[in-house]
C-alpha positions as CSV (number, residue, x, y, z in Angstrom):
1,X,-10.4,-25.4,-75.7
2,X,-7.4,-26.0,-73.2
3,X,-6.7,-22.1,-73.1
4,X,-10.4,-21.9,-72.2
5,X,-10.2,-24.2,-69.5
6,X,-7.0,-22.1,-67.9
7,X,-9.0,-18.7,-68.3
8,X,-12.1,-20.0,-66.7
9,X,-10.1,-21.8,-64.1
10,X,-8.1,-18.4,-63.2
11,X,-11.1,-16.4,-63.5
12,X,-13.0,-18.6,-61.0
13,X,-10.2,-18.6,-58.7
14,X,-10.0,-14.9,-58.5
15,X,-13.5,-14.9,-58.0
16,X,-13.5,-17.1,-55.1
17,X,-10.4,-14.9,-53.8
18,X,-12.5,-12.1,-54.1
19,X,-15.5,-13.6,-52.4
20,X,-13.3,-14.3,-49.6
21,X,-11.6,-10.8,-49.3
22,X,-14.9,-8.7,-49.3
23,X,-16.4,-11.5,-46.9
24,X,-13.4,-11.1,-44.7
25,X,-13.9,-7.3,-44.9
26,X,-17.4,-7.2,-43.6
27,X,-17.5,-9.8,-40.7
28,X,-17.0,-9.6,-37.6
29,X,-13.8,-11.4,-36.0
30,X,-15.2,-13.8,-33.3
31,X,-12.4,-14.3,-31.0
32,X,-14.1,-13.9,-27.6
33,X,-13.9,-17.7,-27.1
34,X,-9.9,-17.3,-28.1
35,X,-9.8,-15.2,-24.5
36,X,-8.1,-11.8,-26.8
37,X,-9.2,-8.8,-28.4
38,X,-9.9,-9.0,-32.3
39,X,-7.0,-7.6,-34.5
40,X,-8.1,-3.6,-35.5
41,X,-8.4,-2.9,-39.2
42,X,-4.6,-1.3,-39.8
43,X,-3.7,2.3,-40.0
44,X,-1.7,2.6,-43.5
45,X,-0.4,5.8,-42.0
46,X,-0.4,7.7,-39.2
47,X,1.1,11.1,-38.1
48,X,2.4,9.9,-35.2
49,X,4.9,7.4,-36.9
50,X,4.5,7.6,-40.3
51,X,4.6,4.5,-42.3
52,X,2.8,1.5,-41.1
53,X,6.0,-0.8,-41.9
54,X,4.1,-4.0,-40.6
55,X,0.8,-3.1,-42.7
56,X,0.9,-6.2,-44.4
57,X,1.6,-8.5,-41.5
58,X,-1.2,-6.7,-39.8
59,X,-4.2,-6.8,-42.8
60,X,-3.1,-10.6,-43.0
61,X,-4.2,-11.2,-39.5
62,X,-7.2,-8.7,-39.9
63,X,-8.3,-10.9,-42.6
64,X,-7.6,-14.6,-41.1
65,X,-9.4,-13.4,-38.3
66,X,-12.5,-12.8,-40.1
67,X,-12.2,-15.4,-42.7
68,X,-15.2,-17.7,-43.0
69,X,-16.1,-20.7,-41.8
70,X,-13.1,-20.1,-39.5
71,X,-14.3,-21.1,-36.1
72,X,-15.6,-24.3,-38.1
73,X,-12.1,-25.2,-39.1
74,X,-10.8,-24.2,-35.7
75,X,-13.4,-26.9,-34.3
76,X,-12.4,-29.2,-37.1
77,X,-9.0,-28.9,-35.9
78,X,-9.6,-29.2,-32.7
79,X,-11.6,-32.4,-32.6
80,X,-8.8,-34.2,-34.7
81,X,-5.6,-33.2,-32.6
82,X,-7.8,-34.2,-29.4
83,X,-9.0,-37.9,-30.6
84,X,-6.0,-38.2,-32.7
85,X,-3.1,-36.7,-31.1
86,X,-4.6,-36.4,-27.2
87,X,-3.2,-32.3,-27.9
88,X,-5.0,-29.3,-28.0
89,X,-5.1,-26.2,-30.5
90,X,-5.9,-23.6,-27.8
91,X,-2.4,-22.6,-26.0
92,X,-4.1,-21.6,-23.0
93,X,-6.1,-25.5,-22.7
94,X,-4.5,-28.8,-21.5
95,X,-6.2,-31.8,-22.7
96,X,-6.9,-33.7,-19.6
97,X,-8.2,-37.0,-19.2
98,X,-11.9,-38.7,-18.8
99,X,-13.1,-35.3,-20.9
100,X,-11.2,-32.7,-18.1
101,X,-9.4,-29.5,-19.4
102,X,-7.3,-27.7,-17.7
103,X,-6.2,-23.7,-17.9
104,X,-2.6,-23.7,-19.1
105,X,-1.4,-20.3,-16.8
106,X,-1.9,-22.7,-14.0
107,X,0.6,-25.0,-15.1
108,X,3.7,-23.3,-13.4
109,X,2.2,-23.0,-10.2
110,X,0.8,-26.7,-10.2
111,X,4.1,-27.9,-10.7
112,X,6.2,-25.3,-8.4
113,X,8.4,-24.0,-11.6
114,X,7.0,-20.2,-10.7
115,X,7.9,-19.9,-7.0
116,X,7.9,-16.2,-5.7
117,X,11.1,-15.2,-3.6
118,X,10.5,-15.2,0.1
119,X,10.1,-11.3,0.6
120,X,7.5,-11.7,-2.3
121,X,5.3,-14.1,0.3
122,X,6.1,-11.5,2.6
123,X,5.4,-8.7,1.0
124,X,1.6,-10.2,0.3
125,X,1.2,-10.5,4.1
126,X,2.3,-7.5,4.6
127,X,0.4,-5.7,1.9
128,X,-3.0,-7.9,3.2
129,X,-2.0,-6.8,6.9
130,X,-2.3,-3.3,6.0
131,X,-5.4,-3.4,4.2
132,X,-7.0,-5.7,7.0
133,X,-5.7,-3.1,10.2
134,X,-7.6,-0.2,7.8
135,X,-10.6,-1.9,7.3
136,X,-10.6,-2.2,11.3
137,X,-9.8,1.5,12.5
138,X,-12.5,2.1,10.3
139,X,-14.9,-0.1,11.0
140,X,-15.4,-2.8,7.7
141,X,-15.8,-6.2,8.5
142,X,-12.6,-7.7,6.5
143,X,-12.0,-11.5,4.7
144,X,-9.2,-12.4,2.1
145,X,-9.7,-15.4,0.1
146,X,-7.6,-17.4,-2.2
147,X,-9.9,-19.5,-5.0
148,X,-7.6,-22.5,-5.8
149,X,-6.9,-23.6,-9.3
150,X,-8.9,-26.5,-10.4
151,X,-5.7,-28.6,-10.3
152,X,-4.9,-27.8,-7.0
153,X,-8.0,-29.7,-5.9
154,X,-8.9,-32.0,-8.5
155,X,-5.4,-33.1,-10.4
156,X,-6.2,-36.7,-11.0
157,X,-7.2,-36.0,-14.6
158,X,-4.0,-34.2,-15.1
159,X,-1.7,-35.7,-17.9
160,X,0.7,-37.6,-16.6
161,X,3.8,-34.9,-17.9
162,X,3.1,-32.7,-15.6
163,X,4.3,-33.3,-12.2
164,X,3.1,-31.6,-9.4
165,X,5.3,-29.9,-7.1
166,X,6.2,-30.2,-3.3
167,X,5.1,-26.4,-2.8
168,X,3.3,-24.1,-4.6
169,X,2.9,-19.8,-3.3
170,X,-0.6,-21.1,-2.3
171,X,0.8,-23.0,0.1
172,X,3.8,-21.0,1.1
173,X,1.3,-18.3,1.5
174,X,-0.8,-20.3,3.9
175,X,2.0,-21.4,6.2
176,X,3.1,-17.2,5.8
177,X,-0.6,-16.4,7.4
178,X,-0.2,-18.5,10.5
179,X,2.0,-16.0,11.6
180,X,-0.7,-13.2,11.1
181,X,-3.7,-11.7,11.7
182,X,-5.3,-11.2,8.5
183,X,-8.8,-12.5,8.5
184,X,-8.2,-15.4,5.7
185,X,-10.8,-18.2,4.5
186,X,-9.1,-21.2,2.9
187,X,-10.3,-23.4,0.5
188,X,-7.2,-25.7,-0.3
189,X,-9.5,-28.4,1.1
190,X,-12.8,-28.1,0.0
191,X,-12.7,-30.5,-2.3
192,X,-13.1,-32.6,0.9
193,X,-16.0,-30.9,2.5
194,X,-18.3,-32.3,-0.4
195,X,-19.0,-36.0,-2.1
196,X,-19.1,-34.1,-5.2
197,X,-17.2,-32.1,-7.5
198,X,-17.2,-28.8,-6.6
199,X,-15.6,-27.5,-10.1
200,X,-16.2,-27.9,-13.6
201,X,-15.1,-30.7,-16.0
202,X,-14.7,-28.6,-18.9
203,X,-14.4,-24.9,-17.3
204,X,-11.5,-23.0,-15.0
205,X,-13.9,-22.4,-12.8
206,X,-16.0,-23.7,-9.2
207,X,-19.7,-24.4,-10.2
208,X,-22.5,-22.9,-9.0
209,X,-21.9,-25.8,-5.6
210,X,-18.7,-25.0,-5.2
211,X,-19.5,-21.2,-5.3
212,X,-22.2,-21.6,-2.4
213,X,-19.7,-23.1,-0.4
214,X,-17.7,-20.6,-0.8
215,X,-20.1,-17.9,-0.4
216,X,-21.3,-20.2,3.0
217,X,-17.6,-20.0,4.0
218,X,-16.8,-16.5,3.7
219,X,-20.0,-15.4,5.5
220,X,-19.7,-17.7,8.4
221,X,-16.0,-16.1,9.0
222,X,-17.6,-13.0,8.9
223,X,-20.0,-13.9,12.0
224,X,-22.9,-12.8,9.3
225,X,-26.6,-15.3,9.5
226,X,-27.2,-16.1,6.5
227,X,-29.3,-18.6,3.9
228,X,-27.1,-21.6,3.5
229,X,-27.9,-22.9,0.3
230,X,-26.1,-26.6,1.0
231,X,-29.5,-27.2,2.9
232,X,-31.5,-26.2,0.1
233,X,-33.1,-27.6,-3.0
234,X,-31.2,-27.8,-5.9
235,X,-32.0,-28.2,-10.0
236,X,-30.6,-29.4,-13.0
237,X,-29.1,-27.6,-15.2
238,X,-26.1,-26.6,-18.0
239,X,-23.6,-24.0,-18.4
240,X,-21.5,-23.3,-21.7
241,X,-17.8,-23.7,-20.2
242,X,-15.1,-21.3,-21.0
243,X,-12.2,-24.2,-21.6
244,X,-14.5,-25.9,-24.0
245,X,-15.2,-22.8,-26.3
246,X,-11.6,-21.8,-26.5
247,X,-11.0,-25.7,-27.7
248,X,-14.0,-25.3,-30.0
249,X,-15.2,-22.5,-30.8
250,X,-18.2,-23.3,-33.0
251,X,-19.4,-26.3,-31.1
252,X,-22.5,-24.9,-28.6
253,X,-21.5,-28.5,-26.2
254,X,-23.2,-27.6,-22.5
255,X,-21.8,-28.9,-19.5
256,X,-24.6,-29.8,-16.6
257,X,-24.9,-28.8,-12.9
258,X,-26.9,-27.9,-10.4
259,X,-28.6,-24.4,-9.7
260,X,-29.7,-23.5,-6.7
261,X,-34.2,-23.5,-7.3
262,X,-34.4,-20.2,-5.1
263,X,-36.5,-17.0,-6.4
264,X,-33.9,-14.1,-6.7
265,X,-35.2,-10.9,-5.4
266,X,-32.1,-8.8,-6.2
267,X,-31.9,-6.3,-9.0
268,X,-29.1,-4.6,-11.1
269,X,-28.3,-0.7,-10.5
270,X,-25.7,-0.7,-12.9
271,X,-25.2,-0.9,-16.5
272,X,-25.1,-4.6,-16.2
273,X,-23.5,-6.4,-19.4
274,X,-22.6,-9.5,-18.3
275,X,-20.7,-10.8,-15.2
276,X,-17.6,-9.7,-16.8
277,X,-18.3,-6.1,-16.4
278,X,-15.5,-3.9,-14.1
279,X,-18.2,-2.7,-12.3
280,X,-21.7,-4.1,-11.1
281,X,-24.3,-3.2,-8.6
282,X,-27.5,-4.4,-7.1
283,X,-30.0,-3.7,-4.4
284,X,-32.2,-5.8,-2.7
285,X,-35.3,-4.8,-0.8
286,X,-34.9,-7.6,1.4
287,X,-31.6,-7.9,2.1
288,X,-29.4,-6.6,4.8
289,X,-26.1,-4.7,5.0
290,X,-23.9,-3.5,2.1
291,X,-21.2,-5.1,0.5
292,X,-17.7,-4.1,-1.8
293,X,-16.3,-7.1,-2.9
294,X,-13.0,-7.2,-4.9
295,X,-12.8,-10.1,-7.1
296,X,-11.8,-11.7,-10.8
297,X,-13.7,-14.5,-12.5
298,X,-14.5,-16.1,-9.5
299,X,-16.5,-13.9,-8.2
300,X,-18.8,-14.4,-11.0
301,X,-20.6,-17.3,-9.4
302,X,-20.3,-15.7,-6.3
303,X,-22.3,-12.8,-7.6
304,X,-25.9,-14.0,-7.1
305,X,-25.2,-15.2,-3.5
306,X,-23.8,-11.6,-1.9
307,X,-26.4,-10.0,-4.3
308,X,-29.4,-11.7,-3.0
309,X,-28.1,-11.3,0.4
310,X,-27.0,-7.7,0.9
311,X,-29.1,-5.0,0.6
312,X,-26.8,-3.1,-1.5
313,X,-23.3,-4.7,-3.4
314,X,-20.5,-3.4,-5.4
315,X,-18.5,-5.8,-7.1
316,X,-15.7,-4.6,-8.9
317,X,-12.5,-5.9,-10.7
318,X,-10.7,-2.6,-11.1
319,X,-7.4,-2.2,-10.2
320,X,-5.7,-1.1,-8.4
321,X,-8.0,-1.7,-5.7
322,X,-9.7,1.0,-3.8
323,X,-10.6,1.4,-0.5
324,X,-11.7,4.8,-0.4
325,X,-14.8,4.1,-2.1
326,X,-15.9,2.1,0.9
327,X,-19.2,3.5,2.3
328,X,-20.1,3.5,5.8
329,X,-20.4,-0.2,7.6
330,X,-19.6,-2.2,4.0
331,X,-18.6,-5.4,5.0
332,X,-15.3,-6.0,2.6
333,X,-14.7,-9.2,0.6
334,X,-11.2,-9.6,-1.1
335,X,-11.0,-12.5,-3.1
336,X,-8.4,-13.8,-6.3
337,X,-7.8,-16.5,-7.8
338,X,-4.5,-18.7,-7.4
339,X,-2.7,-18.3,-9.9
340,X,-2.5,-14.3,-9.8
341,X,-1.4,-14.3,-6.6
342,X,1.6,-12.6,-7.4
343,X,-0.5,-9.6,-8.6
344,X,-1.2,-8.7,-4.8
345,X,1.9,-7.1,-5.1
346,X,1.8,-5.3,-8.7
347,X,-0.4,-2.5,-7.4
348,X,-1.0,-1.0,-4.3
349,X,-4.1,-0.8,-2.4
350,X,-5.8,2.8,-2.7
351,X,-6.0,4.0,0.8
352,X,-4.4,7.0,3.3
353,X,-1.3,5.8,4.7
354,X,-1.3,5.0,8.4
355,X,0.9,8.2,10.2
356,X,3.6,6.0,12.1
357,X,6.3,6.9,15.0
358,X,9.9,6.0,14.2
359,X,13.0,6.6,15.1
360,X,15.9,6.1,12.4
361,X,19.5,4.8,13.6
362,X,21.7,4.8,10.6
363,X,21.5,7.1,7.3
364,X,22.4,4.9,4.0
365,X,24.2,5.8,1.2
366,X,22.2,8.4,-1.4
367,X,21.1,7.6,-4.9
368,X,19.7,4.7,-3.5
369,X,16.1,5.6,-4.0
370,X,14.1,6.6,-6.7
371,X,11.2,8.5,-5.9
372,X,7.8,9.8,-8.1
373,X,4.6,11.5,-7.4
374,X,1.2,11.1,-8.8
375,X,-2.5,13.0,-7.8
376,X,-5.3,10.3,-7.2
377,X,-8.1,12.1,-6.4
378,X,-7.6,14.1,-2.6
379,X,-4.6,11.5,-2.5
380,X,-1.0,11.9,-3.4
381,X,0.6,8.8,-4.8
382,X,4.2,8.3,-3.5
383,X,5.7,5.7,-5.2
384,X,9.4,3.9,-6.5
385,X,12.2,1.6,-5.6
386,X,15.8,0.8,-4.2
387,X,18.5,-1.1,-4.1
388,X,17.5,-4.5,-2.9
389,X,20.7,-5.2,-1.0
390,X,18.9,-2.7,1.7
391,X,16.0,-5.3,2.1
392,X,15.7,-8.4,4.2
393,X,12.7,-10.6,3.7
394,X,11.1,-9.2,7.0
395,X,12.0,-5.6,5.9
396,X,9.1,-2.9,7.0
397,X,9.3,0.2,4.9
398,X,8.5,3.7,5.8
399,X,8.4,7.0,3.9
400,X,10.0,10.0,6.1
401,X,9.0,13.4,4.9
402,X,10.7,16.5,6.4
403,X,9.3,20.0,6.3
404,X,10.9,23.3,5.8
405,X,10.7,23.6,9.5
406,X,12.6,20.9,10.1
407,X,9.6,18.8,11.3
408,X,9.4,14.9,10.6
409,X,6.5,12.6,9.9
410,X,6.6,8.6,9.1
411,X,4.5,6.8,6.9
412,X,3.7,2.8,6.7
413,X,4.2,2.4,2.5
414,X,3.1,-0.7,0.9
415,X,6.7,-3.1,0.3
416,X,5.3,-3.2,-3.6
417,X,7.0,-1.9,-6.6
418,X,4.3,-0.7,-9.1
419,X,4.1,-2.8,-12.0
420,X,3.2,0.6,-14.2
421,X,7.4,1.8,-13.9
422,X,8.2,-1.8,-16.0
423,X,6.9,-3.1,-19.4
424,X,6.7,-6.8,-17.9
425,X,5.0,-8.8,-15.4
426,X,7.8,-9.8,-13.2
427,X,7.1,-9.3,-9.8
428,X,10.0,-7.6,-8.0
429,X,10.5,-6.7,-4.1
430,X,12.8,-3.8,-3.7
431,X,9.7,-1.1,-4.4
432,X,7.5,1.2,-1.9
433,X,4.6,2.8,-2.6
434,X,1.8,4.4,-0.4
435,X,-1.0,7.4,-0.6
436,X,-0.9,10.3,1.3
437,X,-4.0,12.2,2.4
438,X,-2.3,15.7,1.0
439,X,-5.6,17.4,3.2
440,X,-3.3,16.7,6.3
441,X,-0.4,18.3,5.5
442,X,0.8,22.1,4.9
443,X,1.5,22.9,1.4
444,X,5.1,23.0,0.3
445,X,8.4,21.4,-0.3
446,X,9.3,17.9,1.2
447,X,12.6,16.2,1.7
448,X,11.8,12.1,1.5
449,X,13.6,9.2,2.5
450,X,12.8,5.9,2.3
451,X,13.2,4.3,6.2
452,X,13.5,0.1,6.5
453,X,13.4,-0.7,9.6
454,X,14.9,-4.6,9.8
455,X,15.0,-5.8,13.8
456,X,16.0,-3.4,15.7
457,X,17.9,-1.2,12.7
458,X,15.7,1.6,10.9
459,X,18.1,2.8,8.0
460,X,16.7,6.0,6.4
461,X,18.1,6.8,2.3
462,X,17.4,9.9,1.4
463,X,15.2,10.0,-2.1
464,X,16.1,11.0,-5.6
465,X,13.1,13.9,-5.4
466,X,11.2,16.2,-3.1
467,X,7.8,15.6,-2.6
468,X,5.7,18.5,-3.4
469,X,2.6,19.4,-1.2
470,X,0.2,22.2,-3.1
């Protein structure tokens, strides 16, 4: 009888095991709330690389991932670390207090521990400068934003270990645009402008209120009549926050708001997905001008605003950002959020470099610069970096490119090292990068040098490589 009992207690086990395994094999991994992709079945071999070493390592995650019942132990989990412990299971959520999350990549800049270098804050203004003086000799209305972190305006529900910090980029930023012309809208204080919160409890994001402020904001800079929806009527309703899935995934909990009770006439000319989507469109009989806003998550509540007001929108999250793809008399929206504003810098701006007149007064040393090429389209991207004892913090940069006649001719680059020559996210300030319209020039071989002009000194260092004109 007792060998009985341990061969139909192993065989049920294995059956449950099995039950698991096969259940695991044919579900689908829900991880959208986790913010990542799903783990990919694993390639036992490839030709590539041979052995998959890690196989193992990788099937085991494959399979946790689409174990059942999973996102009801995460929210198991979840709920007892929260009531229990006042900690969360979700790396990327801070338990807050009175029910408020908070995103955990905001953190650093909350408490000042992730402070770009002063040419960094430069460099933005410069980069924004640029894309502000094209947008003018070409005739596109122009508006940067910056949409704050939730903590930045509403930190009273932040646990009381973290700190917040004297300055953040935010404001360093701010103080940086007083000096310059770029047409910016900001919202470090709008928190003020309303008896209301403007964001939500349980979400990274502005509500739909705080979004038509925003959208109110931004339009009025622009000199652009509009509906202002803070005179309108408004209705009750809910909204499934992003913070509260990633802490509990199988729990359907609904945060309320209020929606703006107006009848949308705008439709979608794209493939429309969701709000998430790279790239959407829309059209509106009624509307009035044309629209290309750049944007992240923010813009997402934004959407319906521009879209109902514009005759025609493109709002797009692809980056690099490209200006090229401007049509004639778009107004041009730039807006990101706070924390990524370090990614101004990461990728330069697709647009034809402005043709400058310089004068260089001093040659540096060679082997300073390293220079690459790249086709984009009728563009040719001229990209790399130097030594940054060469740079100051106020540092213009210029790419000189001298024919095989001898000829000369100066172009403004962009002071940003592109983030594609480095496997990391650091944000560095010795690159240049800029996009020559190749049209303008006669084929053939280039020398380059890289020209900083600093005061009254323009210091031209001759480039690792030719650039090649065909």
């Amino acid at each position: 009888m007792k060998k009985f009992g341990s061969i139909a207690f192993m065989a049920v086990s294995l059956l449950f095991c099995f039950l698991v395994g096969v259940s695991a094999l044919f579900s689908e991994a829900d991880v959208s709330v986790e913010q990542r992709d799903a783990t990919p079945f694993p390639a036992f071999y490839s030709p590539e690389d041979g052995l998959n070493k890690e196989f193992d390592a990788q099937l085991s995650d494959y399979l946790s991932e689409r174990m059942p019942f999973r996102s009801m132990v995460l929210d198991w989990k979840a709920t007892v670390m929260q009531n229990v412990f006042a900690s969360s299971t979700a790396a990327d959520v801070v338990i807050g207090k009175n029910g408020w999350l908070y995103f955990e990549p905001t953190i650093p800049e909350y408490t000042g521990t992730s402070l770009l270098s002063d040419r960094s804050i430069a460099n933005i203004v410069e980069t924004l400068t640029q894309i502000s003086e094209y947008c003018e000799s070409t005739g596109h209305p122009f508006v940067f934003t910056v949409a704050p972190n939730k903590n930045t305006l509403y930190d009273e529900n932040m646990p009381f270990r973290f700190l917040r910090g004297e300055v953040s980029n935010y404001s360093r930023l701010r103080d940086a645009f007083a000096d310059s012309d770029v047409p910016f809208v900001d919202f470090s204080e709008m928190d003020t402008w309303s008896q209301e919160s403007l964001y939500y409890a349980t979400d990274s994001h502005w509500n739909m209120r705080g979004a038509a402020m925003a959208y109110d904001s931004l339009l009025d800079s622009l000199q652009i009549d509009h509906y202002d929806y803070a005179e309108g009527k408004w209705t009750a309703g809910e909204k499934q926050t992003d913070l509260m899935r990633m802490l509990y995934p199988n729990r359907k909990q609904t945060e309320e708001e209020l929606i703006p009770d107006v009848e949308y006439t705008y439709e979608y000319t794209s493939r429309f997905r969701s709000e998430e989507d790279i790239n959407i469109t829309t059209a509106n009989e009624s509307g009035q001008g044309s629209l290309l806003m750049f944007r992240d998550s923010f813009g997402n509540a934004l959407l319906p605003f521009f879209a109902q007001h514009f005759s025609s929108a493109c709002f797009t999250r692809a980056v690099p950002i490209d200006l090229t793809q401007a049509k004639d008399g778009d107004v041009i929206v730039y807006e990101i959020v706070q924390r990524n504003i370090g990614n101004i810098i990461s990728y330069a701006p697709i647009l034809p470099a402005k043709k400058s007149s310089l004068q260089p007064n001093e040659t540096g040393d060679d082997g300073l610069v390293r220079l690459l090429t790249k086709p984009q389209n009728s563009l040719l991207h001229i990209y790399g970096e130097m030594d940054e004892s060469t740079l100051a913090v106020d540092s213009k940069i210029f790419l000189q490119l001298t024919g095989e006649d001898g000829s000369h001719g100066f172009y403004r680059c962009f002071p940003i090292s592109e983030a594609s020559l480095y496997n990391d996210s650091v944000v560095r300030d010795n690159g240049f990068s800029c996009y020559l319209d190749i049209s303008a020039l006669p084929a053939g071989n280039y020398q380059a040098s890289v020209c900083v002009q600093t005061g009254e000194r323009i210091a031209a260092y001759p480039a690792d490589a030719d650039v090649v004109v065909n």
